[in-house]
C-alpha positions as CSV (number, residue, x, y, z in Angstrom):
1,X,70.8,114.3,90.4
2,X,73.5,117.1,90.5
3,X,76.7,116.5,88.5
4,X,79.0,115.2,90.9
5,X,82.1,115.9,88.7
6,X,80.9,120.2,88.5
7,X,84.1,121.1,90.0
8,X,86.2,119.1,87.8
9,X,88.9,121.9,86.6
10,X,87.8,124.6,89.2
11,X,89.1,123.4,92.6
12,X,92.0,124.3,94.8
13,X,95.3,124.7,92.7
14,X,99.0,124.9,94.0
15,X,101.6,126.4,92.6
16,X,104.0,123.9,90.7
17,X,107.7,124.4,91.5
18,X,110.5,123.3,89.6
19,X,109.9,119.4,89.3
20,X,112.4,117.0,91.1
21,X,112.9,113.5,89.6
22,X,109.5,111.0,91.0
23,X,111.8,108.2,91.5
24,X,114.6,110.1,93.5
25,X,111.7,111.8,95.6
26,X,110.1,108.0,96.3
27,X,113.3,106.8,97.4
28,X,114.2,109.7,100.0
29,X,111.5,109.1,101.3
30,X,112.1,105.2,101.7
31,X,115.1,106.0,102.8
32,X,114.3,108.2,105.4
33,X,111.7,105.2,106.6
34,X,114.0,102.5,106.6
35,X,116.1,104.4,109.5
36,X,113.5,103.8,111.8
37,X,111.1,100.9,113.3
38,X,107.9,101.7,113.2
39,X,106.8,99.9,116.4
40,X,109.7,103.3,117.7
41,X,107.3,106.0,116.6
42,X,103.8,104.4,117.3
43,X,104.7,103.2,121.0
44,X,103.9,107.2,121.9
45,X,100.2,106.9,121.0
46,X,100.1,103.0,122.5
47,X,101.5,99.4,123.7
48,X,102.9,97.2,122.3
49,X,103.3,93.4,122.8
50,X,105.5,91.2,120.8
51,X,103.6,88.2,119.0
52,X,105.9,86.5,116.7
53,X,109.3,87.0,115.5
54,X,107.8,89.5,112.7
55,X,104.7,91.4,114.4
56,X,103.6,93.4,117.4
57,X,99.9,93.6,118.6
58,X,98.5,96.6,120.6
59,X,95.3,98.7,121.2
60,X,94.3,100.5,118.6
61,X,95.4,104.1,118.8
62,X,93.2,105.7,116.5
63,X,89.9,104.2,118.1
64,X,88.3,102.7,121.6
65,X,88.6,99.3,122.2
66,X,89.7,96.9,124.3
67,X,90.6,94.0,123.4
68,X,94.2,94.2,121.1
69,X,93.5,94.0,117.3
70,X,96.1,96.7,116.2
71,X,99.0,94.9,114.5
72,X,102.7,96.4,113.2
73,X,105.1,94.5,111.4
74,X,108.9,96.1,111.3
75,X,110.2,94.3,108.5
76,X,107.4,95.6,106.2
77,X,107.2,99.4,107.7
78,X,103.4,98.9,108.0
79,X,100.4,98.8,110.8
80,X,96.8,97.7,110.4
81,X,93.7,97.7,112.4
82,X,91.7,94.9,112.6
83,X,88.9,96.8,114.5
84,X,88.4,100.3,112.9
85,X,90.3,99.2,109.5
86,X,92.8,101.6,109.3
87,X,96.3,100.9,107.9
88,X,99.2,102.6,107.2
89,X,103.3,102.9,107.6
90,X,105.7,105.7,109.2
91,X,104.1,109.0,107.5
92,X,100.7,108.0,108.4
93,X,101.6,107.8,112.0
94,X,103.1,111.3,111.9
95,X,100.8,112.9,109.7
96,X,97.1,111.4,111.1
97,X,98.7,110.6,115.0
98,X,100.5,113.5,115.2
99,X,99.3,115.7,113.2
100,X,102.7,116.9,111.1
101,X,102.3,118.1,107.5
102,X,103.6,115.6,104.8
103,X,107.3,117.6,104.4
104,X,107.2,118.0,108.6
105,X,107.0,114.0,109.1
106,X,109.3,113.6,106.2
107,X,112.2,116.1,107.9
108,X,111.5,114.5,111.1
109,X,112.1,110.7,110.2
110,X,114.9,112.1,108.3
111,X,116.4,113.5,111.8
112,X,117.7,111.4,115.2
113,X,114.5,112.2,116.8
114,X,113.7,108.0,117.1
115,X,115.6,105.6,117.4
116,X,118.1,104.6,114.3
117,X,118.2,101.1,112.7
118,X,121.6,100.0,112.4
119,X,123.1,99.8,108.9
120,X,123.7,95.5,109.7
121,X,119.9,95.1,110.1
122,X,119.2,97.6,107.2
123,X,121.0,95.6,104.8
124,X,119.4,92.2,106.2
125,X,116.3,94.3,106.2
126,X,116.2,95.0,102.4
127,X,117.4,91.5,101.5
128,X,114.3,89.8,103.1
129,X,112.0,92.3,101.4
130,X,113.4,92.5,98.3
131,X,112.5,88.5,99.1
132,X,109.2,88.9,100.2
133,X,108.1,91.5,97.6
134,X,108.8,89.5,95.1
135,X,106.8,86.7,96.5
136,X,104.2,88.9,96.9
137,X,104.5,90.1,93.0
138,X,104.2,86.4,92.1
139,X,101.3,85.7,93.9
140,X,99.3,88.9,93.0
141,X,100.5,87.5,89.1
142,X,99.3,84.2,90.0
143,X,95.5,85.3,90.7
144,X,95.8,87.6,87.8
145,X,96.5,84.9,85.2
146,X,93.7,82.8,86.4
147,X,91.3,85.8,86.1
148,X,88.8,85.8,83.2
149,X,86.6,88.7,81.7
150,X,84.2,90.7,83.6
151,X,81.4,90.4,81.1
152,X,78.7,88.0,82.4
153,X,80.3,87.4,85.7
154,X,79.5,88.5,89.2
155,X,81.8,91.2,89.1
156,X,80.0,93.1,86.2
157,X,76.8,92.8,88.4
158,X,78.6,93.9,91.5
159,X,79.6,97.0,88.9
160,X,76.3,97.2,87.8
161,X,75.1,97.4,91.1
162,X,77.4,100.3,92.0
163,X,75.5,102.1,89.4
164,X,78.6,101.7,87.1
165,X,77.3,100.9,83.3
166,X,80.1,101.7,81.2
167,X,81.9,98.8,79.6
168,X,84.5,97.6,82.2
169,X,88.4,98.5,81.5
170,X,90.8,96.1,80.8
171,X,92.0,96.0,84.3
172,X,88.7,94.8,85.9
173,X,88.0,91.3,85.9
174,X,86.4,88.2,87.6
175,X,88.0,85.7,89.9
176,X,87.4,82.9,92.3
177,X,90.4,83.6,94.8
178,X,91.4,81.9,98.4
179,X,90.8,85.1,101.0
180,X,93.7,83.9,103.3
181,X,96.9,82.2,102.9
182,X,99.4,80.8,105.5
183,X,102.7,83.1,104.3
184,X,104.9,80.3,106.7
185,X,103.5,77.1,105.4
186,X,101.7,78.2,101.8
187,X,98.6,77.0,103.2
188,X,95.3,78.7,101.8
189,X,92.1,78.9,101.9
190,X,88.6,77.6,99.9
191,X,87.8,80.4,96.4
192,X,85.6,83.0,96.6
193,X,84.3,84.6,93.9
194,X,85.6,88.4,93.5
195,X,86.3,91.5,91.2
196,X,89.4,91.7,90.7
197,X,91.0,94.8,89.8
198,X,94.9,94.6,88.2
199,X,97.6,97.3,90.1
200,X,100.6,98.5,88.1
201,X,103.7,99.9,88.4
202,X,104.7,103.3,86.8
203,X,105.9,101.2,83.1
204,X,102.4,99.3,83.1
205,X,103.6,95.8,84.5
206,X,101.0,94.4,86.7
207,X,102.4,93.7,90.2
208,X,99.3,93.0,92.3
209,X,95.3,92.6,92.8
210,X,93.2,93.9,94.9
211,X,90.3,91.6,94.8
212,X,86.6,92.9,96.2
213,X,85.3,89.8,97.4
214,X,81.5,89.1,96.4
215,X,78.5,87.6,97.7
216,X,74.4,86.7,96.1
217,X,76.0,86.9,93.3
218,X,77.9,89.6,92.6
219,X,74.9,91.5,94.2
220,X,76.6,92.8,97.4
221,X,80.2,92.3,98.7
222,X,81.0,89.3,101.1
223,X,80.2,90.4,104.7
224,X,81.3,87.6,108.1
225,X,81.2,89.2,111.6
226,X,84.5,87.1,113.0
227,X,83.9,86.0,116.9
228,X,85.8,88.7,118.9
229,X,82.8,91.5,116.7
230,X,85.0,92.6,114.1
231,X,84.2,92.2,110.5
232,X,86.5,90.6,108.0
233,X,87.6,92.6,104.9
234,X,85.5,92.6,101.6
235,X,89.1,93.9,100.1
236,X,92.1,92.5,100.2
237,X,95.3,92.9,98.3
238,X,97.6,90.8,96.7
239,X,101.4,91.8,95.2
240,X,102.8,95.0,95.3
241,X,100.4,98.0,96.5
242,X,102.5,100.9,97.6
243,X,103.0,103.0,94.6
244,X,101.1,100.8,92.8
245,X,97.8,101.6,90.9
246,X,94.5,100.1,89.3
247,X,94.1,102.2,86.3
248,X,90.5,102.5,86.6
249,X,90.0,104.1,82.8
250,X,92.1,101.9,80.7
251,X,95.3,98.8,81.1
252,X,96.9,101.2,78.4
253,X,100.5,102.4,79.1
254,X,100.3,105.7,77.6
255,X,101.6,108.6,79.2
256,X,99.1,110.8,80.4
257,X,99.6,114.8,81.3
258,X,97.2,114.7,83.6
259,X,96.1,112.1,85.8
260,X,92.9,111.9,88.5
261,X,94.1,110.1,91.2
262,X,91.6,108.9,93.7
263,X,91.2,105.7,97.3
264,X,89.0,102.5,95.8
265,X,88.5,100.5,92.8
266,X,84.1,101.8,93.2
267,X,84.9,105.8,93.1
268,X,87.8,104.8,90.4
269,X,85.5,103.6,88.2
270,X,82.9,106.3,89.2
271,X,85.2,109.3,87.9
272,X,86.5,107.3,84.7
273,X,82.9,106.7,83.7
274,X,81.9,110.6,84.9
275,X,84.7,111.8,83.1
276,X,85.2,110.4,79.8
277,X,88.8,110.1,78.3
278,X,90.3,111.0,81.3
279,X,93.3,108.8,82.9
280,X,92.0,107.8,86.4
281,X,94.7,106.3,89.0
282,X,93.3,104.8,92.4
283,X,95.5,103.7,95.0
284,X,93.4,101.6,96.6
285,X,94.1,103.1,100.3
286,X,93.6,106.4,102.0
287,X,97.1,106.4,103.2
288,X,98.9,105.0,100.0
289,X,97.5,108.2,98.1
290,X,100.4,110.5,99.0
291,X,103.1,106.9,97.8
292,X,101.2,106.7,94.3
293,X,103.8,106.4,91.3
294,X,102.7,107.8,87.8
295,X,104.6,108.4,84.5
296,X,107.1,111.2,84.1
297,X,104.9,112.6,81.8
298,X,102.3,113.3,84.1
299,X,102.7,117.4,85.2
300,X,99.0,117.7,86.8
301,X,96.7,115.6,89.1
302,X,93.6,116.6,90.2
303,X,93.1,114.7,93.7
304,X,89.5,113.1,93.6
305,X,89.1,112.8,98.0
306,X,86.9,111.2,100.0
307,X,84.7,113.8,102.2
308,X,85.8,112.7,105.6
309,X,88.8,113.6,107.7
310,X,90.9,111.0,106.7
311,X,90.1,111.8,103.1
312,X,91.1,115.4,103.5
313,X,94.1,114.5,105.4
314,X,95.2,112.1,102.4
315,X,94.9,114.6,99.8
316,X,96.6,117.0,101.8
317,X,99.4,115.0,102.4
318,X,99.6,113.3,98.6
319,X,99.2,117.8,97.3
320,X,102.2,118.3,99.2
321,X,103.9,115.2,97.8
322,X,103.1,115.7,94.4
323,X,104.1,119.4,94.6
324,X,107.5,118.5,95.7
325,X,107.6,116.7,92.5
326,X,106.7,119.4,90.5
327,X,103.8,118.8,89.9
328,X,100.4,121.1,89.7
329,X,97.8,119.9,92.2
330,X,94.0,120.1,92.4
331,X,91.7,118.8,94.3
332,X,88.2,118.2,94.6
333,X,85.6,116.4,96.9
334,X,82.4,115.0,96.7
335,X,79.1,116.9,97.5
336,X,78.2,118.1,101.1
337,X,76.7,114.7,102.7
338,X,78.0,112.3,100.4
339,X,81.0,110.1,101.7
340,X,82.7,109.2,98.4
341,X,81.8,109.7,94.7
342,X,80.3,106.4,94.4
343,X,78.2,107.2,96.9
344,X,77.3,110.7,95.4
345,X,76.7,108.9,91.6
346,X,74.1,106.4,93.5
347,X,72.2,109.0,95.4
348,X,73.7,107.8,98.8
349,X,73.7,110.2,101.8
350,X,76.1,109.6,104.6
């Protein structure tokens, strides 16, 4: 099998400009969001029908369908796909929709070309997210203090079948987790058993989980067709994910020069065990790779993609991120035919 790390250190670079502060750059960007309702910039590509007080439902404007399983919630700046499984907020709309470079969709949110949220519902806005973030925190906590060791559980054979045979980080363990919960009434669900992988925030607190949910096992991940066709997610996430990470190589809070940031938990583990010793930061979703947060100390990332267009289009629009941060950016892709590096590590042709 060829090396599928060979172009570690030889890919694409861009020039590093002076560095502005992460955390000033984060919030422009936020702030720039927050002007706008979402539901505003995506009724151009499709409509939309109110369903509840705090989401809107519509066809799916990145695929065919016909039956409505596109949903967009306001209050949290975010859409997802039920159908094709894409998900995403404001810039993702611009960038993948529209087709604007990352700095493009972030100069026009931060213009009066859509419509502007009033400074009232801005402030009730951030109240009743500050809120619900920090309900989400507590619940992503929650699972993670009832997690146990991955050794001897399903989720080391799930990683074992994913051709990963390293010893597990820190940040990887086992779980048996409800896969929905009522967010109106606190009702949830029966446990399933899962992986769960720990996300932190830039000082190392654990805000979230994203749990891969499991099946035979720990053999292959949980599968159910629902009855309208569409299949329900192996992976869902708990707590805090945007600008959130799993540190796939260690739960240390060191601070790295150089990070490798890459989409899911399976590559992230692929590249940490490919490339010993380095610090590998996955943000556990193609469009949150451009909102990933990493110590001031960081002044390189090499951007690990998925070879798709969607995977292009992410590291294109997390470079020019990350470059506006100062930062020097790389970036390097999978072999022709393979879809991700897990894919590539197991043999596994597209």
């Amino acid at each position: 099998m060829s090396n599928p790390f060979a172009t570690y250190g030889a890919s694409r670079t861009r020039r590093s400009i002076p560095r502005d502060d992460g955390a000033a750059f984060r919030q422009r960007v936020d702030d720039a969001k927050t002007q706008h309702n979402l539901s505003d910039i995506i009724r151009r590509h499709t409509h939309l029908k109110r369903r509840n007080p705090r989401e809107m439902v519509g066809l799916c404007p990145f695929h065919q369908e016909k039956s409505p399983s596109f949903e967009v919630n306001d209050a949290k700046g975010t859409f997802y796909c039920h159908g094709c499984g894409v998900g995403g907020d404001h810039m993702t709309v611009l960038t993948k929709l529209d087709g604007l470079t990352f700095s493009e969709a972030l100069a026009m949110l931060s213009g009066d070309q859509f419509p502007v949220v009033s400074e009232a519902d801005r402030a009730k806005r951030k109240t009743a997210d500050a809120s619900a973030v920090a309900e989400r925190v507590a619940i992503g906590r929650n699972i993670w203090s009832r997690s146990v060791p991955a050794i001897g559980t399903p989720a080391e054979v799930y990683a074992r079948s994913r051709g990963i045979v390293m010893d597990l980080p820190d940040s990887v363990r086992f779980v048996m987790a409800p896969r929905w919960r009522n967010p109106e009434t606190g009702e949830v669900g029966r446990d399933y058993p899962a992986m769960v992988c720990a996300l932190q925030d830039v000082a190392g607190e654990v805000v979230g989980v994203q749990c891969v949910f499991l099946a035979d096992g720990g053999r292959k991940k949980y599968e159910r067709v629902r009855d309208d066709g569409t299949k329900a997610k192996a992976k869902l996430t708990f707590g805090t994910v945007v600008g959130s990470a799993f540190r796939a190589s260690s739960m240390s809070s060191a601070t790295p020069v150089e990070i490798i940031a890459c989409e899911g938990p399976e590559d992230g583990l692929t590249l940490a065990q490919g490339l010993p010793g380095a610090s590998v930061y996955v943000a556990c979703g193609t469009a949150l790779l451009p909102r990933l947060t990493f110590p001031s100390s960081v002044r390189s990332i090499v951007l690990a993609g998925d070879n798709n267009d969607a995977g292009r289009v992410a590291v294109t629009n997390a470079a020019e991120a990350f470059g506006a941060q100062g930062c020097t950016v790389r970036a390097m892709f999978p072999a022709d035919g393979f879809k991700d590096w897990n894919d590539e590590l197991r043999g596994i042709r597209a």
